[in-house]
Residue, then its C-alpha position, 0 to 999 in steps of 0.5 A: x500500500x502507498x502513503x496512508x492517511x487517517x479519515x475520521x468516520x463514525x464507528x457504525x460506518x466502519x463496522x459497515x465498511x470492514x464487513x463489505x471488505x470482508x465478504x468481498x476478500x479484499x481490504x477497506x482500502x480497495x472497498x472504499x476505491x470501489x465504493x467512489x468510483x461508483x460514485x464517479x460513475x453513477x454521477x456520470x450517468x445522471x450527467x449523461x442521462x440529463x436533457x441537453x441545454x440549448x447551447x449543446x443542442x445547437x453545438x450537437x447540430x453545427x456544420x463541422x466542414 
């Protein structure tokens, strides 16, 4: 593991935490990767999913020649 920090969180959520850890055979530190990548993810998608504006509809259809 690289350099390590410490991040207060709540018993409760550590306890939540070291369990998905454990039922997945890998370390908190590769839970919490996973867990904000979905995160990035799922924003990304609402982002994607979102009516397009005026100015991206009119940049979707300019004449790129």
């Amino acid at each position: 593991m690289a350099e390590t920090t410490t991040i207060r969180i709540s018993r409760d959520t550590h306890a939540r935490v070291t369990r998905l850890a454990a039922e997945r055979h890998e370390t908190i530190d590769e839970t919490v990767n996973r867990a904000i990548r979905a995160l990035r993810q799922d924003a990304m998608a609402r982002d994607l999913a979102a009516e397009l504006t005026t100015d991206e509809t009119a940049w979707l259809g300019a004449d790129a020649g």
